[in-house]
C-alpha positions in Angstrom: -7.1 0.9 -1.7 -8.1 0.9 2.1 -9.8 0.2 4.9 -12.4 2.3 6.0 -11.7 3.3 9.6 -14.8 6.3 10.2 -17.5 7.6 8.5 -19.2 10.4 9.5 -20.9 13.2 7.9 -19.6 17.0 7.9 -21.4 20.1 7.0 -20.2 23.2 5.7 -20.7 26.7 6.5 -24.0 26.7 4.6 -25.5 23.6 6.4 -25.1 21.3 3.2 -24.0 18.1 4.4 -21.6 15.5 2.6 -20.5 11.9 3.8 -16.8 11.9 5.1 -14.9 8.1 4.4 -11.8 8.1 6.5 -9.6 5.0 4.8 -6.3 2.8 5.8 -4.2 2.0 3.4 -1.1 -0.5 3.2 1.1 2.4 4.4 0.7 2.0 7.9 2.0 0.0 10.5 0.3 -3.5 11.0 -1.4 -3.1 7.8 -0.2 -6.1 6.2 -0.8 -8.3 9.7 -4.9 -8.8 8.4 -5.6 -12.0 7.2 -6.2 -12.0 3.1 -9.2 -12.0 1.7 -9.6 -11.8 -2.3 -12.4 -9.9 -2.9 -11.5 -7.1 -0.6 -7.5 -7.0 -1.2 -6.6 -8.1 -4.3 -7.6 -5.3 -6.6 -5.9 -2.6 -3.7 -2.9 -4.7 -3.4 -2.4 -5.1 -7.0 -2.8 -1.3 -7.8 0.0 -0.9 -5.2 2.2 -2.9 -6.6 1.9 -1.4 -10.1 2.3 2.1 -8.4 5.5 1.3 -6.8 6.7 -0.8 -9.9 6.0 1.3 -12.9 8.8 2.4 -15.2 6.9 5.8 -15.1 6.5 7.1 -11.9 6.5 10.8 -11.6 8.8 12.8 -9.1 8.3 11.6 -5.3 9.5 12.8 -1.5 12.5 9.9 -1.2 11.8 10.1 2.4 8.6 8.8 2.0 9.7 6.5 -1.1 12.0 4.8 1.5 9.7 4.2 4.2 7.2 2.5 1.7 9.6 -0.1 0.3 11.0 -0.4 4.0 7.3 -1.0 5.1 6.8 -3.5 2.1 10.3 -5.9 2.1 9.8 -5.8 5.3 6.7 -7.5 5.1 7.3 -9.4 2.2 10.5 -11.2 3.8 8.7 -12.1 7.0 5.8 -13.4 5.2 2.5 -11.1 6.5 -0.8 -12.6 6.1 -2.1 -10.4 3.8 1.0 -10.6 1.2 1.4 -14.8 1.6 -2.3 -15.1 0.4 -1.7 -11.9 -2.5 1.3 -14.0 -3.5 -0.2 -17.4 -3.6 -2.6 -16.1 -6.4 -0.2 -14.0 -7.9 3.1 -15.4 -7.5 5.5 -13.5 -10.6 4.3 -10.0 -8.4 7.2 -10.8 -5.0 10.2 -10.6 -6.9 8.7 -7.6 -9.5 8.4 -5.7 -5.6 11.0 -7.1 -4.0 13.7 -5.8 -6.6 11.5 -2.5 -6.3 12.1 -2.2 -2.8 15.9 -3.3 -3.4 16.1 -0.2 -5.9 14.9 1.9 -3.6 16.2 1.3 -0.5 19.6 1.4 -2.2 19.6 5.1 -3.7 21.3 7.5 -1.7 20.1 11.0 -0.8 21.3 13.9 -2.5 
């Protein structure tokens, strides 16, 4: 899922050109302050939340496990735009994340 924030086109040392996408996703700051729009987010927001809540995830940085569910409780418990109109259509996902987030946030580092 993402935003695209540039395109632009880069060639290599041969001269072939390709098409660069430079995206956003929900792991950056003031992501989750866009408004919601359902053919755009859904589809990203849902493959998030089945990332970051499936019993088979493989081996991760913690560091960067923790600043995720940070990110996402946080903006789940303040109620961001872009999760209150997710949640509205999809309302059993906020607690599924929530006690993701929980689990987490609560494991220490070894």
């Amino acid at each position: 899922m993402g935003w695209v924030v540039r395109k632009h086109t880069k060639r290599d040392a041969r001269g072939r050109s390709r098409r660069i996408v430079v995206q956003a996703g929900l792991n950056v700051d003031g992501a989750f302050d866009t408004s919601y729009n359902s053919d755009i987010h859904h589809q990203g927001i849902l493959s998030e939340i089945r990332l970051h809540t499936s019993a088979r995830r493989f081996a991760r940085n913690r560091k960067y496990d923790q600043k995720v569910a940070t990110l996402w409780k946080e903006a789940i418990l303040r109620d961001a735009p872009l999760l209150r109109g997710f949640f509205a259509e999809e309302p059993n996902y906020r607690p599924r994340m929530l006690r993701c987030c929980e689990k987490i946030l609560g494991r220490r580092f070894q």
